[in-house]
KEGU-674206 format. One record per residue: residue number from 1; x, y, z of N, C-alpha, C in turn; residue in one letter. Coordinates in Angstrom, 3 decimals. Layout:
<sites>
  miba       n_x       n_y       n_z      ca_x      ca_y      ca_z       c_x       c_y       c_z  mido
   NUM         X         Y         Z         X         Y         Z         X         Y         Z     A
...
</sites>
This chain:
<sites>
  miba       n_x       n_y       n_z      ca_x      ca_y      ca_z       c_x       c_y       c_z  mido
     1     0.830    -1.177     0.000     0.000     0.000     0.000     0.876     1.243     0.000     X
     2     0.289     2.101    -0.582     1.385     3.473    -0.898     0.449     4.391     0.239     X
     3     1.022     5.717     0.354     0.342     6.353     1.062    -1.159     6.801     0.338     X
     4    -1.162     7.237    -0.365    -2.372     7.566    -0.991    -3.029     6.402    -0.912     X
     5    -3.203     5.347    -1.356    -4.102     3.869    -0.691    -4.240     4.605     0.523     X
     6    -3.794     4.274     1.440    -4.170     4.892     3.093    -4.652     5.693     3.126     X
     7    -4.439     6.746     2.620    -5.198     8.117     3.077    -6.669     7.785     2.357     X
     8    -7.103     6.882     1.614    -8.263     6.480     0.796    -8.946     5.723     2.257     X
     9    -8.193     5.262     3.066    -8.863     4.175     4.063    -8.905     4.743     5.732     X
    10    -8.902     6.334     5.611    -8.896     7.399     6.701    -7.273     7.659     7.353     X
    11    -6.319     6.746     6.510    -4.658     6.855     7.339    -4.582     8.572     7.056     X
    12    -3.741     9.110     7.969    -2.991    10.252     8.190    -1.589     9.997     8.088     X
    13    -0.914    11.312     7.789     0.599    10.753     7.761     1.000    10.757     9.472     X
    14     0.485    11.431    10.412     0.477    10.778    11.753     0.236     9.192    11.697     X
    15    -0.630     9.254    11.588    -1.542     7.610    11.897    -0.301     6.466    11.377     X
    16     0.325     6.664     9.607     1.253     6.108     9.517     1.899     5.922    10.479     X
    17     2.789     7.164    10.727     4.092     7.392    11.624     3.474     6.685    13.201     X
    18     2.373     6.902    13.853     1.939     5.934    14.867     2.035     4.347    14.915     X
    19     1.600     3.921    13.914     0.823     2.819    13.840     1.375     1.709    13.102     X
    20     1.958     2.416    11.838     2.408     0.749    10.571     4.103     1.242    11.068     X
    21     4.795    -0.115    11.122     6.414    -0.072    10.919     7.211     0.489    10.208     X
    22     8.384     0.506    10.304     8.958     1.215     8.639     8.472     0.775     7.337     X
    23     8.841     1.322     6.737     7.960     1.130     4.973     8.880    -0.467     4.675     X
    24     8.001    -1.461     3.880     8.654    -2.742     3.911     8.595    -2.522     2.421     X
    25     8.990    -1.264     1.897     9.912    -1.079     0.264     9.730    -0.097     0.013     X
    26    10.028     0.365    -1.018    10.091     1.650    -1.914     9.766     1.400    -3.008     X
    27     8.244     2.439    -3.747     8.384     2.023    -5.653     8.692     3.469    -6.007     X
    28     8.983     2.804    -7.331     9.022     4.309    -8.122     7.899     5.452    -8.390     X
    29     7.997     6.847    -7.570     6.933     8.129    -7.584     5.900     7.869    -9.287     X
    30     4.885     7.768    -9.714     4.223     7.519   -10.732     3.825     8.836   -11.368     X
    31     3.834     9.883   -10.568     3.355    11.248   -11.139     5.178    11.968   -11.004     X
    32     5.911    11.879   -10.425     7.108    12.381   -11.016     8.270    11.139   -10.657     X
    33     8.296    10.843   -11.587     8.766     9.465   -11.813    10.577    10.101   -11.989     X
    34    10.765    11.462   -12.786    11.802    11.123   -13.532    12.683    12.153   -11.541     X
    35    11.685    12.801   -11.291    12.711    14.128    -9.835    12.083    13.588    -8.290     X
    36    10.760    12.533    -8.302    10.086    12.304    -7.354    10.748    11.315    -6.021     X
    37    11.142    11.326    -4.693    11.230    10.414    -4.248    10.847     9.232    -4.565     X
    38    11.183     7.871    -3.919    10.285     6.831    -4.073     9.321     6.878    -2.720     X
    39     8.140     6.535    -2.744     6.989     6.218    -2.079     7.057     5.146    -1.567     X
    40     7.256     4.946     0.083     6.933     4.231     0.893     5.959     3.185     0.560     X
    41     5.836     1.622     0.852     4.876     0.931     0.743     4.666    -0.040     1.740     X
    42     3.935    -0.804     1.762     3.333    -2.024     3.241     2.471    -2.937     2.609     X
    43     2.833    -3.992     2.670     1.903    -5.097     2.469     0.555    -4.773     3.127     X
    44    -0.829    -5.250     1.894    -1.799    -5.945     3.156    -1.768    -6.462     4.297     X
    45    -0.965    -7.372     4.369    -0.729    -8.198     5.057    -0.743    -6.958     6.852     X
    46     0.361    -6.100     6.482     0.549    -5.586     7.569    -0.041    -4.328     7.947     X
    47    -0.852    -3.866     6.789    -2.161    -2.686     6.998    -3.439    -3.559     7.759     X
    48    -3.581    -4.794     7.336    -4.364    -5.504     7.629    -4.543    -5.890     9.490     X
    49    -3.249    -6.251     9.596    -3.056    -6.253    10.974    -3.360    -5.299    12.154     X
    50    -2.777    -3.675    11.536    -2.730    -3.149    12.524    -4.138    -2.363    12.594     X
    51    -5.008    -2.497    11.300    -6.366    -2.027    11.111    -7.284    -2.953    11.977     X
    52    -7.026    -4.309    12.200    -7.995    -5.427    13.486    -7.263    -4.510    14.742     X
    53    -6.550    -3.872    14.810    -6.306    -3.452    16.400    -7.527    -2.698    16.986     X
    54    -7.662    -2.908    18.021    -8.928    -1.930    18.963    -8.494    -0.270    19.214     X
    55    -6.603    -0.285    19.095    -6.283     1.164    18.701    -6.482     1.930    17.655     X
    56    -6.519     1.142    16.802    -6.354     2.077    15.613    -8.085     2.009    15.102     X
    57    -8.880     1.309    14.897   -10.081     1.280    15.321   -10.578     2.437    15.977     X
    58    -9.973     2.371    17.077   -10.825     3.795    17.923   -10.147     5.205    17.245     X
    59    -8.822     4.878    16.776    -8.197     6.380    16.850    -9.256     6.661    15.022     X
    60    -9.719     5.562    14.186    -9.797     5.826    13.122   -11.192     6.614    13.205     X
    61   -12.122     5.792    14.307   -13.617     6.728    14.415   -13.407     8.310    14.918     X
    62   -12.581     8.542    15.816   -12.224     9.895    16.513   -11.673    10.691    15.448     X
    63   -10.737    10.106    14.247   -10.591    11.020    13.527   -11.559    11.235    12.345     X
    64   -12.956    10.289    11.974   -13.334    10.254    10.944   -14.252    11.725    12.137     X
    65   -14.916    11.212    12.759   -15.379    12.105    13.636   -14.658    13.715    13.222     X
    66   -13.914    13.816    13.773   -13.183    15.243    13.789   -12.707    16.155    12.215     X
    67   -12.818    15.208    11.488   -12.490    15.545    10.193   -13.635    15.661     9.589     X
    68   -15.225    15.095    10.160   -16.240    15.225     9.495   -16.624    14.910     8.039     X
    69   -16.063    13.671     8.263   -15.904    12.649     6.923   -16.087    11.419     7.551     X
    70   -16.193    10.599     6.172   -16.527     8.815     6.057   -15.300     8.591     4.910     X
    71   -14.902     7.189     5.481   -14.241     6.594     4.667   -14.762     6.769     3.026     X
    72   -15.955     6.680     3.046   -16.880     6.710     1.263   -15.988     8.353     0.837     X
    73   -16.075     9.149     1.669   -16.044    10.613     0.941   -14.491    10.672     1.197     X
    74   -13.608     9.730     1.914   -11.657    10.138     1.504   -12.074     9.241     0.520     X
    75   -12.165     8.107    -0.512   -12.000     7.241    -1.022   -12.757     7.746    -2.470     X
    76   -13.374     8.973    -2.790   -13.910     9.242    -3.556   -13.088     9.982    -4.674     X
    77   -13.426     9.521    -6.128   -11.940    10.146    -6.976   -12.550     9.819    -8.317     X
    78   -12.056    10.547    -9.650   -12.951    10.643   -10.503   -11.462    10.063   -11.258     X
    79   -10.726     9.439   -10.777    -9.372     9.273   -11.341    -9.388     7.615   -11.424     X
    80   -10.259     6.876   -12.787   -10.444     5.595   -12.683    -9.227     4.875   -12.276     X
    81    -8.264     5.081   -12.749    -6.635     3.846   -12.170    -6.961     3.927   -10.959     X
    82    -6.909     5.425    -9.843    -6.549     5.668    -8.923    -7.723     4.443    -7.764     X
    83    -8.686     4.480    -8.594   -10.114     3.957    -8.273   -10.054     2.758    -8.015     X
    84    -9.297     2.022    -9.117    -9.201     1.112    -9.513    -8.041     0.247    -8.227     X
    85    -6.831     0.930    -8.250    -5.639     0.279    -6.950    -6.859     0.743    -5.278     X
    86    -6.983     1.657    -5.501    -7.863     1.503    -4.046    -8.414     0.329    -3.914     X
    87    -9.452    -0.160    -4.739   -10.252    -0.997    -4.831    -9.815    -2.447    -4.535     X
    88    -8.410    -2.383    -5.539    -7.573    -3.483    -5.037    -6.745    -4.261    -4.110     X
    89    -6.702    -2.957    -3.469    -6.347    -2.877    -2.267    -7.099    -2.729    -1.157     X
    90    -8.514    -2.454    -1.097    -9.200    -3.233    -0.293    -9.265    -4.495    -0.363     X
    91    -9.435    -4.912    -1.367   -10.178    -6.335    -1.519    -8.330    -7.370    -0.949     X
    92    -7.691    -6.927    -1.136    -6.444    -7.790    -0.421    -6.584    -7.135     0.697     X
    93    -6.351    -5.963     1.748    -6.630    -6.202     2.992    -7.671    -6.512     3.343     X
    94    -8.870    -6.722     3.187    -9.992    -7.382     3.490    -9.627    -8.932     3.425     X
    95    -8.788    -9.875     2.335    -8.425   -11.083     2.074    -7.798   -11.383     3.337     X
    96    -7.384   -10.009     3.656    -5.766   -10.562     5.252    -6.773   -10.555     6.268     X
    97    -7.967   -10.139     6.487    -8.852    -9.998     7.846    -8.822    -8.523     8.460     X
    98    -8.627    -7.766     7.438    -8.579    -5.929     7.828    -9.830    -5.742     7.543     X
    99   -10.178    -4.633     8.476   -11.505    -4.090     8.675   -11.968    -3.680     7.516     X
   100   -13.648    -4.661     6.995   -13.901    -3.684     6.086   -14.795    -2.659     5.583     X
   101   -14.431    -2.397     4.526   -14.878    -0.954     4.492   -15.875    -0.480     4.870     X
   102   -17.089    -0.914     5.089   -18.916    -0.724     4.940   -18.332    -0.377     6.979     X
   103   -17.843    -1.237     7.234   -17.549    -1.958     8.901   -16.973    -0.321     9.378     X
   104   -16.200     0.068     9.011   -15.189     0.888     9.474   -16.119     2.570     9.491     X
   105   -17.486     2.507     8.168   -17.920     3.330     8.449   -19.169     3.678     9.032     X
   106   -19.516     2.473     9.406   -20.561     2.307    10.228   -20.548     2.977    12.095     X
   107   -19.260     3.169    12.167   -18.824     3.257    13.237   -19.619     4.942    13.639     X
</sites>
C-alpha cells in the first residue's frame, strides 16, 4: 500500500508514523517518476493487521469524527486507475482480515 491507498482508508501521515512499521519497500513516484522520491509501501498483510487493532479502530472513528468525513467521501476520486488500486487494495486487505470498508464506516 502506498500512502495515498491509506489516506483512501482514513490513514494520516500521523496515523502512519503511529501505527504501521517502517515502509517494507520503496516504488518508483508515478506522477514524477523522472525528480520524485520513491513512495513508501506495506503489504496488506501488515495494513491488515494493525487495522484489526482496537487502537487504531478507535483512533480511526475519533478522527473520521473530527475531520467530518466517512471513509466513502476520503476514497472518492474521478481518477479511474486511482479507483481502480484503491479498490484493489481493499479487496487484499480485506483477504488478510482488515476491517472492512462498509464496517469501518458504520462506526
Amino acid at each position: 500500500m502506498t500512502k495515498p491507498i491509506l489516506r483512501s482508508r482514513g490513514w494520516t501521515d500521523s496515523a502512519v508514523r503511529d501505527f504501521l512499521p517502517q515502509p517494507e519497500g520503496l516504488k518508483p513516484n508515478p506522477r514524477f517518476a523522472a525528480t520524485g522520491a520513491p513512495m513508501p509501501v506495506w503489504r496488506p498483510a501488515t495494513v491488515a493487521a494493525v487495522e484489526r487493532t482496537p487502537e487504531w479502530q478507535a483512533w480511526l472513528e475519533r478522527s473520521l469524527r473530527r475531520r467530518k468525513t466517512t471513509l466513502e467521501a476520503l476514497a472518492e476520486t474521478e481518477d479511474e486507475d486511482f479507483r481502480a488500486r484503491v479498490e484493489a487494495a481493499r479487496m487484499a486487505i480485506e483477504s488478510e482480515g482488515g476491517v472492512p470498508h462498509e464496517a469501518a464506516e458504520g462506526r
